[in-house]
Jmol script that loads the backbone (N, CA, C; Angstrom):
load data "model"
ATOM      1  N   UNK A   1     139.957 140.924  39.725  1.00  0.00           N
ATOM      2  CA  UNK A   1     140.226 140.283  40.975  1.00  0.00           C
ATOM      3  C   UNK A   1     139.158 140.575  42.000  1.00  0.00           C
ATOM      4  N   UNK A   2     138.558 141.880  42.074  1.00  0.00           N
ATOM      5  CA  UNK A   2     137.828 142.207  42.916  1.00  0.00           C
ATOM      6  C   UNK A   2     136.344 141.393  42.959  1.00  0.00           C
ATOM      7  N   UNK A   3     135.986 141.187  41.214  1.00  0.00           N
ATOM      8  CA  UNK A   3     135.189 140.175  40.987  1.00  0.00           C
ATOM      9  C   UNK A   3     135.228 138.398  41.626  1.00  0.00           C
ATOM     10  N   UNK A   4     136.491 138.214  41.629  1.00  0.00           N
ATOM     11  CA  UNK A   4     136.730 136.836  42.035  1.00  0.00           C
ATOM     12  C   UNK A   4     136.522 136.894  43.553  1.00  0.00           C
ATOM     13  N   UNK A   5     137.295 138.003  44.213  1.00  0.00           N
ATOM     14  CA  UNK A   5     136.799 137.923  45.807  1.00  0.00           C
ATOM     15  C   UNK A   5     135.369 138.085  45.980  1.00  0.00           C
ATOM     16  N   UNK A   6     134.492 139.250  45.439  1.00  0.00           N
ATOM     17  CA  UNK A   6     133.149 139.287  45.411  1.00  0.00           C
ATOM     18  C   UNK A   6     132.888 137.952  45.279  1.00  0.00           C
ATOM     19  N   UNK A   7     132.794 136.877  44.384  1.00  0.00           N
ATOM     20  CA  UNK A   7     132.553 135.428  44.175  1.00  0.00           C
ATOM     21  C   UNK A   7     132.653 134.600  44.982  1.00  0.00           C
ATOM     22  N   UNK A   8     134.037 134.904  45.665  1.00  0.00           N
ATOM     23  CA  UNK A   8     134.219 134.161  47.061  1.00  0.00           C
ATOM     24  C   UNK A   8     133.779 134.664  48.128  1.00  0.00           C
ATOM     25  N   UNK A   9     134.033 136.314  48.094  1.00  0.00           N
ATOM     26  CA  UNK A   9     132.850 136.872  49.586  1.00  0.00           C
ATOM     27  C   UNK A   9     131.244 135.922  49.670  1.00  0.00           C
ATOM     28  N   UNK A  10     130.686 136.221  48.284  1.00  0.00           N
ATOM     29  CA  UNK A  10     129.340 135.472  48.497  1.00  0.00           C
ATOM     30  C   UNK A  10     129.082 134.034  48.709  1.00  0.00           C
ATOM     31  N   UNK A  11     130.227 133.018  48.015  1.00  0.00           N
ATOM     32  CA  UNK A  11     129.959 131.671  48.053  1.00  0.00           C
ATOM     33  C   UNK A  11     130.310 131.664  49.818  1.00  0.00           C
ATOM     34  N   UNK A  12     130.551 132.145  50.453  1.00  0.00           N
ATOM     35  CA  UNK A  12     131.544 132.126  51.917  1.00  0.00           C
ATOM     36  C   UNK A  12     129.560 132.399  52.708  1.00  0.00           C
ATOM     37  N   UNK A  13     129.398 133.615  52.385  1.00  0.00           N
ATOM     38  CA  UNK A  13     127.957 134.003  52.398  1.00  0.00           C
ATOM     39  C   UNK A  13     126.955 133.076  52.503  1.00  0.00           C
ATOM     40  N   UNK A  14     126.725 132.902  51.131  1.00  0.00           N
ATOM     41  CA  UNK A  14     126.296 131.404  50.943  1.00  0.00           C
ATOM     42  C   UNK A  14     125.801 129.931  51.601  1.00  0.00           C
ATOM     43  N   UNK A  15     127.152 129.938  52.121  1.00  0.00           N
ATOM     44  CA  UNK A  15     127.793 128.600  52.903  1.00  0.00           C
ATOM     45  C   UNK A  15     127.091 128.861  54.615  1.00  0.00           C
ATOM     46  N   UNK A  16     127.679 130.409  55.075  1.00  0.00           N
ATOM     47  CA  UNK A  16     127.069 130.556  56.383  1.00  0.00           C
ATOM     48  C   UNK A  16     125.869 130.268  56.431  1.00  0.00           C
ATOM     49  N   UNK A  17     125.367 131.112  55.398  1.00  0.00           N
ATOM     50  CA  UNK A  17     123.450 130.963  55.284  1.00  0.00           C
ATOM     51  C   UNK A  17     123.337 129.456  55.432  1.00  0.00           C
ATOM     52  N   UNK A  18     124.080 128.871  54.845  1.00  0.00           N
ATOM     53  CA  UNK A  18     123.323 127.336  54.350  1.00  0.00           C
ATOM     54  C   UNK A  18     123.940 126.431  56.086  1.00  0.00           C
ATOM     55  N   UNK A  19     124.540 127.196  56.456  1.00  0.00           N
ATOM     56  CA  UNK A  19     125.042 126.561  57.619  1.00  0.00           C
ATOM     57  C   UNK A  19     123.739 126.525  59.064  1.00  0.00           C
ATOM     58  N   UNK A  20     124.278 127.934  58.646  1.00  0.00           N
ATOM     59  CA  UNK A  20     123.010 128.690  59.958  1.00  0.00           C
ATOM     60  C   UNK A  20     121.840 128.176  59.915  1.00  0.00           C
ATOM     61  N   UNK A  21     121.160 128.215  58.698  1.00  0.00           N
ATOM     62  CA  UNK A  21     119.872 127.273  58.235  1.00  0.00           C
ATOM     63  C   UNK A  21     120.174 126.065  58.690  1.00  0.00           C
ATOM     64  N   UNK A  22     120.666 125.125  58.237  1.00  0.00           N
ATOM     65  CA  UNK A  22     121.050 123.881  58.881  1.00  0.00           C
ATOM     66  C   UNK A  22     120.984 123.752  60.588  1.00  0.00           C
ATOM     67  N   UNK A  23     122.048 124.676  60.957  1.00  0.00           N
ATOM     68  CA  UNK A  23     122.169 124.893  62.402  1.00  0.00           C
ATOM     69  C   UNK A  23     120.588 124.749  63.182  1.00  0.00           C
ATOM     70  N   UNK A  24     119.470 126.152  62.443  1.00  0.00           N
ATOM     71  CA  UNK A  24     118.130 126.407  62.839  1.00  0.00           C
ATOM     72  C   UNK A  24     117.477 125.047  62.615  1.00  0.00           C
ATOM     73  N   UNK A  25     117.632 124.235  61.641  1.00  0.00           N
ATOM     74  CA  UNK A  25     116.702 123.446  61.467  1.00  0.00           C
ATOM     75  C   UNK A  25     117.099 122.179  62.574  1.00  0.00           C
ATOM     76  N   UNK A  26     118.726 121.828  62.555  1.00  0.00           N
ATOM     77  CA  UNK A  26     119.034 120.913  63.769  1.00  0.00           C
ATOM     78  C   UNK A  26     118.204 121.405  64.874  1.00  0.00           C
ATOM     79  N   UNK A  27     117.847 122.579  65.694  1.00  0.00           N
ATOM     80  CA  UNK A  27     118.110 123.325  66.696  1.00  0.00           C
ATOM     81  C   UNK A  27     116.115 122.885  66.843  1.00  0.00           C
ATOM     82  N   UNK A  28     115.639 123.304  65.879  1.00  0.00           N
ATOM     83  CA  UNK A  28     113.689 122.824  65.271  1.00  0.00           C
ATOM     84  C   UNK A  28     113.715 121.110  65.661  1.00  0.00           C
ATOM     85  N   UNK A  29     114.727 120.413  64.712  1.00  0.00           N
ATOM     86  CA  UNK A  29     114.975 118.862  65.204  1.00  0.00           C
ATOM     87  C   UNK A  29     114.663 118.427  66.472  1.00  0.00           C
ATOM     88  N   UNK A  30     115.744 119.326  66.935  1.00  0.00           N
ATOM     89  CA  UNK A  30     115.911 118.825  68.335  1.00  0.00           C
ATOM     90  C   UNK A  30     114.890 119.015  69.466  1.00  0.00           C
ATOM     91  N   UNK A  31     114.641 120.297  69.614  1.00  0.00           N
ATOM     92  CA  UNK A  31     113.320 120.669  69.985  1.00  0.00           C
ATOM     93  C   UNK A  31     112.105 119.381  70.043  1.00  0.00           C
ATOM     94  N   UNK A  32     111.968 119.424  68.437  1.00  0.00           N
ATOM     95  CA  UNK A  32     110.673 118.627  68.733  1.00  0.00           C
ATOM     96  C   UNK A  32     111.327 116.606  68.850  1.00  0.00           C
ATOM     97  N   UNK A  33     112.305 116.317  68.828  1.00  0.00           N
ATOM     98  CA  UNK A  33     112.125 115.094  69.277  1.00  0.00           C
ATOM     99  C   UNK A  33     112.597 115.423  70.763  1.00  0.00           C
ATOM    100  N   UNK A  34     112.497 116.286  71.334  1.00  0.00           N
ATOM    101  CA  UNK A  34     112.691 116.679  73.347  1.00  0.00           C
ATOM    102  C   UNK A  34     110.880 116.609  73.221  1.00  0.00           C
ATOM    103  N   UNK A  35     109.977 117.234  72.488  1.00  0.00           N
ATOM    104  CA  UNK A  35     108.968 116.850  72.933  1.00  0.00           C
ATOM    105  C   UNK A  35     107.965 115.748  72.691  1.00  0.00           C
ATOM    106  N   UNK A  36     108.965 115.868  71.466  1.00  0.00           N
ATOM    107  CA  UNK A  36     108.394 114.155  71.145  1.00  0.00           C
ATOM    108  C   UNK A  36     108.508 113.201  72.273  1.00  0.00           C
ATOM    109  N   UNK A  37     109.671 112.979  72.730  1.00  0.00           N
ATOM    110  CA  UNK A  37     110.145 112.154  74.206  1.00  0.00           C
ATOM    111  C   UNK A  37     109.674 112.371  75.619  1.00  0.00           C
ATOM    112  N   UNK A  38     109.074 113.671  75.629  1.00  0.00           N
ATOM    113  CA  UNK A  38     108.728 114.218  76.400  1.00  0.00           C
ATOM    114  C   UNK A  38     107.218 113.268  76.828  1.00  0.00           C
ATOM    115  N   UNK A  39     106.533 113.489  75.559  1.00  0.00           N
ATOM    116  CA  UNK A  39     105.126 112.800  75.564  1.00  0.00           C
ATOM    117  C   UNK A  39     105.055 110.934  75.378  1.00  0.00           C
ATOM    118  N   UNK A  40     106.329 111.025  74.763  1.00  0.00           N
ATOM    119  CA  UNK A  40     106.363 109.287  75.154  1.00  0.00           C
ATOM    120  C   UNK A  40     106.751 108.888  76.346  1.00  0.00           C
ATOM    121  N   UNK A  41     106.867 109.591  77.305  1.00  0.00           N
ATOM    122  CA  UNK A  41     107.510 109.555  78.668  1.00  0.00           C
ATOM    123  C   UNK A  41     105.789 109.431  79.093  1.00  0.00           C
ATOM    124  N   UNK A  42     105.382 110.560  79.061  1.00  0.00           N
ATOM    125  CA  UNK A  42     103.999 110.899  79.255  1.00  0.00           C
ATOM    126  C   UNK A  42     103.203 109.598  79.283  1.00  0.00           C
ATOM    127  N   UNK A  43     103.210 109.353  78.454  1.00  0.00           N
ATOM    128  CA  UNK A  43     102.272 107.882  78.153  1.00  0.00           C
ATOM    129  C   UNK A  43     102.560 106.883  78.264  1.00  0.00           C
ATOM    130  N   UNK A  44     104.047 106.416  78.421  1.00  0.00           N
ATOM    131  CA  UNK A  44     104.461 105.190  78.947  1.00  0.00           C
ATOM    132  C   UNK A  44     104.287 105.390  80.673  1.00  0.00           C
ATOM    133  N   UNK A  45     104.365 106.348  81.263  1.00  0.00           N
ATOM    134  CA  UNK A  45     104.149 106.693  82.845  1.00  0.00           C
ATOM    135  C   UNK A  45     102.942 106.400  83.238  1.00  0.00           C
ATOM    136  N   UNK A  46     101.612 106.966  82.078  1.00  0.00           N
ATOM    137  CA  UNK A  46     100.167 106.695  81.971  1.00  0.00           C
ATOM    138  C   UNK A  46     100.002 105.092  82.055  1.00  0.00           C
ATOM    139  N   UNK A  47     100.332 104.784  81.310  1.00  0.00           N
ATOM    140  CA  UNK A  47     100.197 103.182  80.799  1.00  0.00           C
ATOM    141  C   UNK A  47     100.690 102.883  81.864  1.00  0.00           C
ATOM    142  N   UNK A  48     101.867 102.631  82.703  1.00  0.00           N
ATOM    143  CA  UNK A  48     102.387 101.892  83.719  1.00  0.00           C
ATOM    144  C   UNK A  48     101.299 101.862  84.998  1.00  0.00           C
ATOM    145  N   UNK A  49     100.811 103.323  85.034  1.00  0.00           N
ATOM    146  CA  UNK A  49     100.068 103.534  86.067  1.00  0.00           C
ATOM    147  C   UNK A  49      98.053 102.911  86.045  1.00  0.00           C
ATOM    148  N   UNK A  50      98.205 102.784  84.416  1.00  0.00           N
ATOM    149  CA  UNK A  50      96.543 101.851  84.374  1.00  0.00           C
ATOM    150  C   UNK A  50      97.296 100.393  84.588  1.00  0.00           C
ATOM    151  N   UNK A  51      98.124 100.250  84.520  1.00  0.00           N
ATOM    152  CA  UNK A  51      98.384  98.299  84.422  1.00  0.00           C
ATOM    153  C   UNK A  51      98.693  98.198  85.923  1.00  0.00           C
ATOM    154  N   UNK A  52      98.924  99.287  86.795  1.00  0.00           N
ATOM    155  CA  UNK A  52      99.126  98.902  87.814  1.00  0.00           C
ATOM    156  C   UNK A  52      97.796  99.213  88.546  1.00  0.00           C
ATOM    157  N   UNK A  53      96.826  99.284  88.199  1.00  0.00           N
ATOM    158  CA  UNK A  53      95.403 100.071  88.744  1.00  0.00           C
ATOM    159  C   UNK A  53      94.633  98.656  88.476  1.00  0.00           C
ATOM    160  N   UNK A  54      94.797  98.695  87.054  1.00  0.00           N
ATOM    161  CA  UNK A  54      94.058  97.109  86.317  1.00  0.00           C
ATOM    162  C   UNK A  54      94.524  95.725  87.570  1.00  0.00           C
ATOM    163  N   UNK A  55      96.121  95.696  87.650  1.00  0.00           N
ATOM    164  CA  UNK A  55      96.294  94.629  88.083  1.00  0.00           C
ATOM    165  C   UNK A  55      95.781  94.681  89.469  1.00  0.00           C
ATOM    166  N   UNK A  56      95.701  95.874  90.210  1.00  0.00           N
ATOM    167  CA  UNK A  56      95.159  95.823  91.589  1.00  0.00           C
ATOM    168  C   UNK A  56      94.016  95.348  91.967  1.00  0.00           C
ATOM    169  N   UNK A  57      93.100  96.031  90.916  1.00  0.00           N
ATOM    170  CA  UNK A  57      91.561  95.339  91.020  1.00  0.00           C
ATOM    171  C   UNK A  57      91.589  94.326  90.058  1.00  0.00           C
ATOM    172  N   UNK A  58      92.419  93.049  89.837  1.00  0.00           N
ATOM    173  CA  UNK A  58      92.218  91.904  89.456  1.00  0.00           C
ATOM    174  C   UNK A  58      92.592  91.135  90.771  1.00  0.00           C
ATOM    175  N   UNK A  59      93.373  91.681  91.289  1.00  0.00           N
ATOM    176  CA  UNK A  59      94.241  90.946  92.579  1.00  0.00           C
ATOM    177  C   UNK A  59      93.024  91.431  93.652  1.00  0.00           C
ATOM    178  N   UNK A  60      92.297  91.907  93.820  1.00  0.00           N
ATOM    179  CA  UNK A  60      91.104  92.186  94.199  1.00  0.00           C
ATOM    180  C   UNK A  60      89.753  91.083  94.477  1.00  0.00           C
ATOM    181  N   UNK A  61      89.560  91.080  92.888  1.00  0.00           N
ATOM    182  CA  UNK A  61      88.390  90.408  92.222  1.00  0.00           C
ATOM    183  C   UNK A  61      89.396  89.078  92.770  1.00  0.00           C
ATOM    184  N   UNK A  62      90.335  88.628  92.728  1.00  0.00           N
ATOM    185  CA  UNK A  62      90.992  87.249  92.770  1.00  0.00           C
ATOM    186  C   UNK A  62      90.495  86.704  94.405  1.00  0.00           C
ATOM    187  N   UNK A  63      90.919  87.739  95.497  1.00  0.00           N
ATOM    188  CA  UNK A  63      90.720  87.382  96.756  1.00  0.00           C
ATOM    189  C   UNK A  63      88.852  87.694  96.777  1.00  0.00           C
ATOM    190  N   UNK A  64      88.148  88.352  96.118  1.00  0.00           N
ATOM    191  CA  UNK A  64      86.683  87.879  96.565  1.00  0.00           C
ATOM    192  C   UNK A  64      86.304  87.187  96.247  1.00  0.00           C
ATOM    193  N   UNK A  65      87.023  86.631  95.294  1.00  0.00           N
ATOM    194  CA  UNK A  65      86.012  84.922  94.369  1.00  0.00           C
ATOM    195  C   UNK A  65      87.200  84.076  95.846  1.00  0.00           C
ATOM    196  N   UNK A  66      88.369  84.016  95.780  1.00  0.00           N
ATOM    197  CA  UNK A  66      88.458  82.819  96.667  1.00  0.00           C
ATOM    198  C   UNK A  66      87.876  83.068  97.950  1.00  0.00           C
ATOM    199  N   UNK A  67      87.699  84.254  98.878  1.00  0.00           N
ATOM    200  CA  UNK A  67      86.641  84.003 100.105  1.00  0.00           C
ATOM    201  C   UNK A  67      85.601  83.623  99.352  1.00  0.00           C
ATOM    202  N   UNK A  68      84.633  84.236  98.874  1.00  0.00           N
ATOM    203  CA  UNK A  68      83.533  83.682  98.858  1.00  0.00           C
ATOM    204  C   UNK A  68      83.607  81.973  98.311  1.00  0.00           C
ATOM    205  N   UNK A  69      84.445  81.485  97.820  1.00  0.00           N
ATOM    206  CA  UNK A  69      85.012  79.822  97.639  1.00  0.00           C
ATOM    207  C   UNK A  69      84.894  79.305  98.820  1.00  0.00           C
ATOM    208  N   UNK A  70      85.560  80.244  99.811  1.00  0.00           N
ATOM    209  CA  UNK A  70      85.751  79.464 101.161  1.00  0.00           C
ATOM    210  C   UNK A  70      84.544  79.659 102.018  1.00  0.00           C
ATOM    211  N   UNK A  71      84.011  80.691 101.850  1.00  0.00           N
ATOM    212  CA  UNK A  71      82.373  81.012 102.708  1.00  0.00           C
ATOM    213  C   UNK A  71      81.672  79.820 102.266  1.00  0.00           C
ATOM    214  N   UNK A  72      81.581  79.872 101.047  1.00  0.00           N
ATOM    215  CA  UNK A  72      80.598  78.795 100.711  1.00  0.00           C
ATOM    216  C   UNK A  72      81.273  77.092 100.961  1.00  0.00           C
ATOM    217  N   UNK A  73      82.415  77.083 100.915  1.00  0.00           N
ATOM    218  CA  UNK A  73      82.803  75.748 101.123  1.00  0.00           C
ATOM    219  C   UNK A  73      82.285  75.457 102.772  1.00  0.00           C
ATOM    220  N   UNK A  74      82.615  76.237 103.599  1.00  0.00           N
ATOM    221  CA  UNK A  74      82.382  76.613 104.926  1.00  0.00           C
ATOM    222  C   UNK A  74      80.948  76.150 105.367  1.00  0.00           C
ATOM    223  N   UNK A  75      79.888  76.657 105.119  1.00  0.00           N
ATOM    224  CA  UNK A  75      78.527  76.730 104.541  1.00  0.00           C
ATOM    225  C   UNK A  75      78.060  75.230 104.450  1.00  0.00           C
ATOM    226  N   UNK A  76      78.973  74.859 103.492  1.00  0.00           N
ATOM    227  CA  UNK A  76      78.575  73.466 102.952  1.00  0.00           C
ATOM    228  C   UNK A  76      79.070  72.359 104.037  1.00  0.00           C
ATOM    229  N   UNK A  77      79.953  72.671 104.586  1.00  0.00           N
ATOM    230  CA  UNK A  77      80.499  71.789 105.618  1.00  0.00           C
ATOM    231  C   UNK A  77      79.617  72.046 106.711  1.00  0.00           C
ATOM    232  N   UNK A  78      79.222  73.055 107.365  1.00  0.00           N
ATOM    233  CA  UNK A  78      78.499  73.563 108.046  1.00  0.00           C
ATOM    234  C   UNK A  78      77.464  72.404 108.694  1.00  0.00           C
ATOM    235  N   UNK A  79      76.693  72.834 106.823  1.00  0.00           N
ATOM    236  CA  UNK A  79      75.042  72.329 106.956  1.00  0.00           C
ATOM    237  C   UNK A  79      75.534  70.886 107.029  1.00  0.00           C
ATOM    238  N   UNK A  80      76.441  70.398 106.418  1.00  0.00           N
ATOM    239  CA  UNK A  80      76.391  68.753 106.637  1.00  0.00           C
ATOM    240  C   UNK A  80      76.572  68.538 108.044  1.00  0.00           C
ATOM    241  N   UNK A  81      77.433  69.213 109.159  1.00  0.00           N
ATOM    242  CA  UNK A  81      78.045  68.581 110.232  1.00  0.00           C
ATOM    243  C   UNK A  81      76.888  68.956 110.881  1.00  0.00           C
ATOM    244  N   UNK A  82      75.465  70.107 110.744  1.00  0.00           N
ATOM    245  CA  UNK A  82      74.785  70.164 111.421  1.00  0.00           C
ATOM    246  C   UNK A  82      73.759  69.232 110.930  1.00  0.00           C
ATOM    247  N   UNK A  83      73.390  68.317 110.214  1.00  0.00           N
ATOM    248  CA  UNK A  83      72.687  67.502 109.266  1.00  0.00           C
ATOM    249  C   UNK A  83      73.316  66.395 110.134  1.00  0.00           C
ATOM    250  N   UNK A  84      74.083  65.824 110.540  1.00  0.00           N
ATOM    251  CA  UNK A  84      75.108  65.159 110.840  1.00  0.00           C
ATOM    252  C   UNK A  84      74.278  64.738 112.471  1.00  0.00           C
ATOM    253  N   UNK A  85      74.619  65.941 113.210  1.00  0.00           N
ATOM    254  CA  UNK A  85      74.274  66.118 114.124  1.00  0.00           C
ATOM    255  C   UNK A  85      72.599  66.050 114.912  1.00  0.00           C
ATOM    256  N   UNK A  86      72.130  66.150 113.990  1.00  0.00           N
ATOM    257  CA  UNK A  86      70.592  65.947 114.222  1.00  0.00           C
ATOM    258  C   UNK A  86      70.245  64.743 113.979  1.00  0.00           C
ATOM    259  N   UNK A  87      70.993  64.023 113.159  1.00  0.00           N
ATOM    260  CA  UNK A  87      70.919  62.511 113.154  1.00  0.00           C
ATOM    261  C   UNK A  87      70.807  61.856 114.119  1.00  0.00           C
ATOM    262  N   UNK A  88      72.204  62.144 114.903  1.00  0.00           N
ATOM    263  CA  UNK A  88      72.555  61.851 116.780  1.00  0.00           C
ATOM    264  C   UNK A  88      72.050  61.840 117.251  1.00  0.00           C
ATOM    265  N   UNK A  89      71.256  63.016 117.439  1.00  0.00           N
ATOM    266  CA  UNK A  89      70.295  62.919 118.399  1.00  0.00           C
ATOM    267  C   UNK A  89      69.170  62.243 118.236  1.00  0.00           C
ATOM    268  N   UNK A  90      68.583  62.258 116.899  1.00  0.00           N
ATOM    269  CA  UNK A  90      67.284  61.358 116.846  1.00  0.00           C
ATOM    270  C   UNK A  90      68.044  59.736 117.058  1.00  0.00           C
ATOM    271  N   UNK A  91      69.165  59.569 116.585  1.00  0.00           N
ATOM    272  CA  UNK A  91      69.283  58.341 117.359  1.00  0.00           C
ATOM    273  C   UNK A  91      69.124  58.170 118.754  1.00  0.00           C
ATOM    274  N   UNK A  92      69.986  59.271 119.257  1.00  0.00           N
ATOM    275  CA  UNK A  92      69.986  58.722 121.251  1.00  0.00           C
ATOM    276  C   UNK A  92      68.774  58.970 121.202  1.00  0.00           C
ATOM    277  N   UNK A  93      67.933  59.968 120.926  1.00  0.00           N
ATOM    278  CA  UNK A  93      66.657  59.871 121.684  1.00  0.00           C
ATOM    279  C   UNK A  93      66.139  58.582 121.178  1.00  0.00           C
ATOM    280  N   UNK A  94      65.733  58.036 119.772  1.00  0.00           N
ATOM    281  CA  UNK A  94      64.963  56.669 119.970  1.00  0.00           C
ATOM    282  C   UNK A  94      65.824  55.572 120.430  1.00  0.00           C
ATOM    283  N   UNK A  95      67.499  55.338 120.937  1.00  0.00           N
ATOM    284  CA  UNK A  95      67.855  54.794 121.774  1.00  0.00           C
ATOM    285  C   UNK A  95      67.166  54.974 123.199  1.00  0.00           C
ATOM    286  N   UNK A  96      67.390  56.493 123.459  1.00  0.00           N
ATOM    287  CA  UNK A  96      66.760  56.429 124.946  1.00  0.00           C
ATOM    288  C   UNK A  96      65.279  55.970 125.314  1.00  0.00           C
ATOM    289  N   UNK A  97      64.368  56.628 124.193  1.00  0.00           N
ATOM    290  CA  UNK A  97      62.990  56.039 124.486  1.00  0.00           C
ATOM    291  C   UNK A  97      62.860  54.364 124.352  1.00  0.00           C
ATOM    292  N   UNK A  98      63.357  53.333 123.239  1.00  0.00           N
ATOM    293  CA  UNK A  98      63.594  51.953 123.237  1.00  0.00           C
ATOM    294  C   UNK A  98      64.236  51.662 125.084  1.00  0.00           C
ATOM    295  N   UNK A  99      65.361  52.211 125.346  1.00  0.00           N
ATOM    296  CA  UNK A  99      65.713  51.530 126.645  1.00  0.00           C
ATOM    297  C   UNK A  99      64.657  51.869 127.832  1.00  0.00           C
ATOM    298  N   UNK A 100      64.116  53.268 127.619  1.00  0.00           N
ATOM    299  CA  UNK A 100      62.872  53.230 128.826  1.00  0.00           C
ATOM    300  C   UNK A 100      61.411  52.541 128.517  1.00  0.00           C
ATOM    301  N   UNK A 101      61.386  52.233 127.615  1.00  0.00           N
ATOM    302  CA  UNK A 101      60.174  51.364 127.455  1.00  0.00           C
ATOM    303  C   UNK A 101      60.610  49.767 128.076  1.00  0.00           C
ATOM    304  N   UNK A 102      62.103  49.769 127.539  1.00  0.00           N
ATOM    305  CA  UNK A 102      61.894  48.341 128.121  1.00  0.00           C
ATOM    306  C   UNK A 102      62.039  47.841 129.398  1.00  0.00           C
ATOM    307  N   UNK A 103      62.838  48.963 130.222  1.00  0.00           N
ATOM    308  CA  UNK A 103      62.953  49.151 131.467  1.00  0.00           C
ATOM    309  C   UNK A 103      61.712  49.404 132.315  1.00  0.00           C
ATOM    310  N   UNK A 104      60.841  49.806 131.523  1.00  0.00           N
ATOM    311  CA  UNK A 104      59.521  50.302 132.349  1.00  0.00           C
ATOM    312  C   UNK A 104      58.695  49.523 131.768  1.00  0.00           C
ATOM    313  N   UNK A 105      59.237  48.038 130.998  1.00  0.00           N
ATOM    314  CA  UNK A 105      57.727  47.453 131.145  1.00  0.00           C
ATOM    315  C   UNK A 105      56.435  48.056 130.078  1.00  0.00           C
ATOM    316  N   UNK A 106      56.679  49.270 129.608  1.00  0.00           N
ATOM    317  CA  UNK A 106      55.508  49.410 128.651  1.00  0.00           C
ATOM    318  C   UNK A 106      55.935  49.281 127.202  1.00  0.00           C
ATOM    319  N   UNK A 107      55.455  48.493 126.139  1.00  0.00           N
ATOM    320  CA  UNK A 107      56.123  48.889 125.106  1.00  0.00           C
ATOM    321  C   UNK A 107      55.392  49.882 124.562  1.00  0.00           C
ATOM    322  N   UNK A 108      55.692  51.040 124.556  1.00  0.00           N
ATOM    323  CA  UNK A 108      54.910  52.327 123.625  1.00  0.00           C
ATOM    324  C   UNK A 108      55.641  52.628 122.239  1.00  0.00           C
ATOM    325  N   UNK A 109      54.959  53.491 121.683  1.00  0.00           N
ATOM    326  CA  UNK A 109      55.662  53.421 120.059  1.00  0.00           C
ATOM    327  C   UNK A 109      55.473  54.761 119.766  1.00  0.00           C
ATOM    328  N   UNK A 110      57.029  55.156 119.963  1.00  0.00           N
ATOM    329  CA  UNK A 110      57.446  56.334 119.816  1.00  0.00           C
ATOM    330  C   UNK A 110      57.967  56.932 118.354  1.00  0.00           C
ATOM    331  N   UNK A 111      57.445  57.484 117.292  1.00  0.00           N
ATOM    332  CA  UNK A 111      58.161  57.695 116.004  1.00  0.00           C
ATOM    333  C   UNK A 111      58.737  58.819 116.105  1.00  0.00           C
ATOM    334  N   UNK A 112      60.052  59.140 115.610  1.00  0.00           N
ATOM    335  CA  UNK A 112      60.642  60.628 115.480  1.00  0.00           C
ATOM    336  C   UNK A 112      60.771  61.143 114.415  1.00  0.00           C
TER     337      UNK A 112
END
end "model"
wireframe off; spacefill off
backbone 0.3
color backbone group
């Protein structure tokens, strides 16, 4: 009998060991998927923070291409209305010189 309890003292033995082991290795598990998660935290925080860096200096680059769109559209309107304007005047002036020639009797020949 003493043999049969010895048999069962150890399978009991046994069982703890195989428990406790188990227990240690859950306990190792757990551990490393806390740091496993730990570092996917890490790098999804990283990543959020370049896409928000990236998108800033695109939203960036976006507003210097459209000013400079508008500088130069600006520019272009510019030179025409001042192109425009110099026209005018060489008209009134060879209006004005045509009406004083004829008012005064001389015809002179004025080119502009």
């Amino acid at each position: 009998m003493s043999k049969a309890t010895g048999a069962q003292s150890d399978a009991r033995f046994e069982t703890s060991a195989a428990w406790a082991e188990a227990e240690a290795s859950n306990v190792k598990l757990a551990d490393q998927v806390e740091k496993n998660a730990e570092k996917m935290h890490h790098a999804a925080r990283d990543a959020a923070a370049t896409a928000q860096r990236r998108s800033s200096v695109s939203a960036v680059d976006q507003l210097e291409q459209n000013l400079s769109a508008k500088t130069s559209q600006a520019t272009a309107e510019g030179e025409a209305n001042v192109q425009g304007y110099v026209a005018q005047a060489k008209n009134l002036a060879s209006s004005a010189l045509a009406t004083a020639q004829v008012s005064d009797g001389h015809p002179y020949q004025f080119i502009l």
